[in-house]
C-alpha positions in Angstrom: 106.7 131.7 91.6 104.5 128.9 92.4 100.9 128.9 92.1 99.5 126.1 93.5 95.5 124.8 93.3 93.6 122.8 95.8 93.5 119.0 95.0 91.1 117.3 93.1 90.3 115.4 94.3 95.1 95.4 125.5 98.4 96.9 126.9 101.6 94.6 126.2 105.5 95.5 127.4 108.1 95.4 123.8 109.6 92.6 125.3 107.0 90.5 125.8 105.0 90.4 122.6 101.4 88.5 121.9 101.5 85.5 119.7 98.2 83.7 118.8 98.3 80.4 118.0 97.5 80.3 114.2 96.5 77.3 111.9 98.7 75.2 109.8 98.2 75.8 106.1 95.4 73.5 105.1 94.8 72.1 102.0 93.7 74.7 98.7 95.2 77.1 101.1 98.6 79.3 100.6 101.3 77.0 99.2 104.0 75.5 101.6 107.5 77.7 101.0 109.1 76.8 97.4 106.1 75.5 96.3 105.1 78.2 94.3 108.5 78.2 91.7 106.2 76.4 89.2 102.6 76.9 89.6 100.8 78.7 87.0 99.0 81.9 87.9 95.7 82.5 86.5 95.4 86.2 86.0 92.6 88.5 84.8 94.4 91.3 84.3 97.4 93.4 85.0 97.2 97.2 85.0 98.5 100.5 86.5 97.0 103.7 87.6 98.2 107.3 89.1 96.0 108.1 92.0 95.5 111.4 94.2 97.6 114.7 92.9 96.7 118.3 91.9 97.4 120.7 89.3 100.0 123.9 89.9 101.4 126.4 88.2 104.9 128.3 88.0 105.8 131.3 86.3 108.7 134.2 86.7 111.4 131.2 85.7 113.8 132.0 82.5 113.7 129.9 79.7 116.7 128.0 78.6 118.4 125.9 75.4 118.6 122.8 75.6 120.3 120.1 73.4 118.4 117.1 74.3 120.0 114.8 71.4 123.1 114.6 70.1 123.2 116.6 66.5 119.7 118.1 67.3 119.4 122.2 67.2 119.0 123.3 70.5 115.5 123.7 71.7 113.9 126.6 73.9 112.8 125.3 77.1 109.9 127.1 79.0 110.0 125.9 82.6 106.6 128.1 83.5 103.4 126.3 82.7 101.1 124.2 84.1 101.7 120.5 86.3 100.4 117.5 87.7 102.0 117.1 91.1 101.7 115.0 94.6 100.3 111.9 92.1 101.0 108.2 93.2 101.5 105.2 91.2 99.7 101.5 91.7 100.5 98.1 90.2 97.8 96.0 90.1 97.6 92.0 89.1 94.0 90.9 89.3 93.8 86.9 89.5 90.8 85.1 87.3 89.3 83.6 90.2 91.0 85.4 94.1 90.6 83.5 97.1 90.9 86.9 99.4 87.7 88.6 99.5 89.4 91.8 98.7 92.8 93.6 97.2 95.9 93.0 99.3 98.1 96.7 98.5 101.9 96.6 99.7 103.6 99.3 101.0 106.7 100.6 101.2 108.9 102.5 103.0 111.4 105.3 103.1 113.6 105.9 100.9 112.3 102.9 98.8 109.2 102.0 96.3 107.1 99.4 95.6 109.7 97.0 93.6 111.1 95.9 97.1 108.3 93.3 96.9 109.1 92.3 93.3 112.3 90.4 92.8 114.3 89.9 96.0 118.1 91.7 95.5 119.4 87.7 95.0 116.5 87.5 92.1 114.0 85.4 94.3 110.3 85.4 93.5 108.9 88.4 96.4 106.0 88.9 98.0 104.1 90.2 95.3 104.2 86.9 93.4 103.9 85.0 96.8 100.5 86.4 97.7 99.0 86.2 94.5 99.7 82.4 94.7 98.3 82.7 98.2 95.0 84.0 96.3 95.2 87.8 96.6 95.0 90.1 94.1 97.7 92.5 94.5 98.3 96.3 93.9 101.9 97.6 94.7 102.4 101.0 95.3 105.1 103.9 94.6 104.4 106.3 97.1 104.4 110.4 95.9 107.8 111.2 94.6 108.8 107.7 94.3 109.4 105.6 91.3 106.5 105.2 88.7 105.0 108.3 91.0 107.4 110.7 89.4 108.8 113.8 90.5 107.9 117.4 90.6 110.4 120.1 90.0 112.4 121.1 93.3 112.5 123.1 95.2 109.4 125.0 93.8 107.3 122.0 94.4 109.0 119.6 96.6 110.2 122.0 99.3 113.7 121.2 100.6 116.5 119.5 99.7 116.1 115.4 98.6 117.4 113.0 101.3 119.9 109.9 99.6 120.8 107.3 102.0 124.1 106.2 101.8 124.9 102.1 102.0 126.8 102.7 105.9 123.4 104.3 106.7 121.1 101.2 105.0 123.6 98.5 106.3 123.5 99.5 110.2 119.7 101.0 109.9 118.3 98.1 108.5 120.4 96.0 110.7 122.0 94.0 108.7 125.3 94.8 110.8 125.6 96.1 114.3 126.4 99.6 114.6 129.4 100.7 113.2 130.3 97.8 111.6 130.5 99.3 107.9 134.0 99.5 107.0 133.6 101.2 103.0 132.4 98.2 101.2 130.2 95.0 101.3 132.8 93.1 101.5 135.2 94.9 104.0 131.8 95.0 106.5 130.8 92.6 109.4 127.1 91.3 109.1 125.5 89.7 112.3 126.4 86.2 112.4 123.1 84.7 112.0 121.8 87.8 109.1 119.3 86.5 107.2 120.4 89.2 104.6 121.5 88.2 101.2 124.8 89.8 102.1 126.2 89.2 98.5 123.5 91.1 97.1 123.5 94.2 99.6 125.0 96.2 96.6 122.2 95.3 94.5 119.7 96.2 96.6 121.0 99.7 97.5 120.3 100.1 93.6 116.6 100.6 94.4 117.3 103.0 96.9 115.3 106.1 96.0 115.5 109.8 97.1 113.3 111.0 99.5 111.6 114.5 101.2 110.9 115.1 104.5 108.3 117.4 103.3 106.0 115.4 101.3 104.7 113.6 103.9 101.0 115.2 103.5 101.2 114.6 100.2 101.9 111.2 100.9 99.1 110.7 103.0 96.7 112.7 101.0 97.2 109.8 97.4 96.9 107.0 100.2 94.0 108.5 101.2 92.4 108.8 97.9 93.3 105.3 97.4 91.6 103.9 99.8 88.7 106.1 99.2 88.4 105.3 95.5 89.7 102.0 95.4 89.3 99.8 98.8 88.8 98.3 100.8 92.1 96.7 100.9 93.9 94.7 103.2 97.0 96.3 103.5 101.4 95.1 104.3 102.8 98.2 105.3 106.5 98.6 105.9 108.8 101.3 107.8 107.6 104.7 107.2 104.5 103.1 105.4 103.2 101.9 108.6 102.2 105.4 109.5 100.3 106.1 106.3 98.6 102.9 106.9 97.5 103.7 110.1 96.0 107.0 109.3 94.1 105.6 106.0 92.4 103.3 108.6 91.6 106.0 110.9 90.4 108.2 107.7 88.5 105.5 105.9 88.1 102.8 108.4 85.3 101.3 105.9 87.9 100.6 103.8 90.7 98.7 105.3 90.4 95.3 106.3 93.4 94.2 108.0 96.9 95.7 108.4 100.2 94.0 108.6 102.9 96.6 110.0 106.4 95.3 109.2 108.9 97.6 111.8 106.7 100.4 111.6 108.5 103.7 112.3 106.3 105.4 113.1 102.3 106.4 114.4 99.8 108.5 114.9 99.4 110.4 118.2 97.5 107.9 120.6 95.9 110.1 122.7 94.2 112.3 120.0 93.6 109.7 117.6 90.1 108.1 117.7 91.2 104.7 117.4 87.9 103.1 118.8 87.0 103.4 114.8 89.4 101.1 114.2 88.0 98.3 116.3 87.1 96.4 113.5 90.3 96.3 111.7 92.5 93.7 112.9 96.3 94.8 113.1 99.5 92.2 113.2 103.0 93.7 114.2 106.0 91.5 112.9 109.7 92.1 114.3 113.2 90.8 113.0 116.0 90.8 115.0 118.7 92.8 117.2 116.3 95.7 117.6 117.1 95.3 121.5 120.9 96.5 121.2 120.1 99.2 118.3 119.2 102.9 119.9 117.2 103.9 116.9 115.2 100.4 117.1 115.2 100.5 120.5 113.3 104.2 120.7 111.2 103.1 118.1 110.0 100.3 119.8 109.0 101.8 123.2 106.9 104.5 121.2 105.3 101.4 118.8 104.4 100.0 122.5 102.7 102.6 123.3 100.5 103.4 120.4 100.0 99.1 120.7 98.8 99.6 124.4 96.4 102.4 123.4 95.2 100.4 120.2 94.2 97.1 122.5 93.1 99.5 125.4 90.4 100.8 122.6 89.4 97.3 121.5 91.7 96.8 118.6 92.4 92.9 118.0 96.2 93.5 118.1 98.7 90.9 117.4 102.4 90.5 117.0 104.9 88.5 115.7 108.4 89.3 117.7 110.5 86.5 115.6 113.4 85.9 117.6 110.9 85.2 120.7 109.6 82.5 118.0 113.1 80.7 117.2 113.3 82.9 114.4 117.0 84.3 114.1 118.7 86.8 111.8 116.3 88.5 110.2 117.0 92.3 109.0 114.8 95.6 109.1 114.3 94.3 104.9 111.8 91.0 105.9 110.5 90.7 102.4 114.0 90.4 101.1 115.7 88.1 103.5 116.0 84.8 102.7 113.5 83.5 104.5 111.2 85.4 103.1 108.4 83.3 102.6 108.7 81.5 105.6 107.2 84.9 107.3 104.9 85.4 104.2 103.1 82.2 104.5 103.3 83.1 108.8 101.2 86.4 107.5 98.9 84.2 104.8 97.5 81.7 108.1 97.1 85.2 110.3 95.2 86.5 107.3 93.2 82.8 107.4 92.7 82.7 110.8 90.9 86.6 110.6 88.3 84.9 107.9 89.9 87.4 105.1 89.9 84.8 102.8 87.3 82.8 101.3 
């Protein structure tokens, strides 16, 4: 049985999307792409921290042995006791002297943690390491039940079954093919023409795929919450299902965000209930690959991200968005911080974050 405890703790169509006109990287400012291989970072620290969780309890389980090391005795195992659950885990790399005048936190999305900004799949430098060159200090984050997070026992605690994506699902999802075009194996599969995917390192990257609930998502939003509320404000890079969670720590804690960057959000709170006039201050940027106009799932996505986009301008929300194939930009997957032009749409976010006088 489980015995839980309270915790501690302006209207624009898809197609035609706003683009400001944003400055060039200046001078002292973030580093032109590839610059970065070789300059030294000057950090002040580098640390870690679980945030957000609660305590429970089970009891009427029966014990067990267990052999947990070859030529060991067998140990009892009592599985009733006492937990920390519903816990998430943050990175951070503090710089000795940042530009941005406050923490930049990236987040993830389903099915996925934070280390999708580390290393790209092909071992490139990611996004972490770009924007602390581009003068941010940065905290990553595993989101509850993901990586560094860790797990609680299931089903008692995480309710439901686990959902595993399989690499047909992440190839045609994530757009690096068209629909149907997974045949068994990377190298059997059709990728669009122009993907911007590292297509020879698809396999590695489905290495970093991570388990996930459908029924955690309170529990998700709950350690964002007490994230922001303990440790922001932040400025926050939000992909996929992270979008959400961003959205609803600004409308919780608008003190505390600063800015959000929504990379293919999928999804958003409800705009007709939500008071999004609190979020007036809080500038938002919506960035786009490509082929979501002949992908159903991108395609519903879309018309319901328009209209939480109309309701957000319509409440005086500076909105703006980057549609990338309406600006040249071919190819690029669902996965924008691993394609291989991945800094050419970091240092596109680092000037938006310039031009909103984010940085000093």
């Amino acid at each position: 049985m489980v015995k839980p405890t309270s915790a501690k703790d302006n209207s624009q169509s898809v197609n035609a999307p706003t683009q400001r006109e944003l400055p060039s990287t200046a001078p002292g400012r973030a580093e032109p792409v590839g610059a970065r291989a070789s300059a030294p970072l000057l950090v002040r620290e580098i640390g870690s921290m679980h945030v957000g969780g609660r305590s429970a309890t089970l009891d009427g389980l029966p014990g067990m042995d267990v052999t947990f090391s070859p030529g060991n005795p067998p140990f009892r195992v009592n599985p009733n006791g006492a937990f920390e659950i519903e816990q998430m885990y943050v990175q951070y790399v503090r710089l000795v002297a940042p530009r941005a005048f406050q923490p930049l936190l990236l987040m993830h999305g389903g099915g996925l943690c934070g280390v999708c900004y580390e290393t790209t799949p092909d071992g490139r430098p990611g996004w972490q390491s770009f924007f602390l060159h581009a003068g941010h200090d940065v905290h990553v984050a595993d989101a509850v039940e993901r990586g560094r997070a860790s797990w609680a026992r299931s089903p008692e605690f995480l309710r439901g079954a686990p959902m595993f994506r399989t690499k047909a699902e992440a190839w045609e999802l994530f757009r690096i093919g068209p629909e149907g075009s997974w045949r068994g194996n990377t190298g059997a599969s059709q990728p669009y023409p122009d993907s911007r995917f590292p297509v020879d390192a698809f396999d590695q990257s489905m290495k970093q795929s991570i388990p996930r609930w459908t029924t955690t998502d309170a529990a998700i939003q709950a350690a964002y919450d007490t994230l922001a509320h303990d440790h922001g404000p932040f400025a926050i890079i939000a992909h996929s299902q992270g979008g959400n969670f961003a959205f609803n720590m600004a409308l919780r804690h608008p003190g505390k965000v600063r800015a959000i960057v929504a990379l293919e959000p999928s999804g958003f709170p409800d705009p007709v209930s939500s008071k999004l006039h609190t979020l007036a201050g809080i500038p938002h940027l919506f960035i786009w690959g490509d082929n979501t106009g002949v992908n159903e799932t991108w395609l519903s996505m879309r018309r319901g991200l328009a209209r939480y986009i109309a309701a957000l301008r319509a409440s005086g929300v500076a909105v703006d968005e980057f549609d990338l194939p309406s600006m040249g930009i071919r190819g690029n997957s669902h996965m924008l911080m691993m394609d291989r032009n991945s800094d050419e749409i970091a240092a596109r976010v680092q000037r938006w974050f310039e031009s909103r006088d984010l940085m000093g």
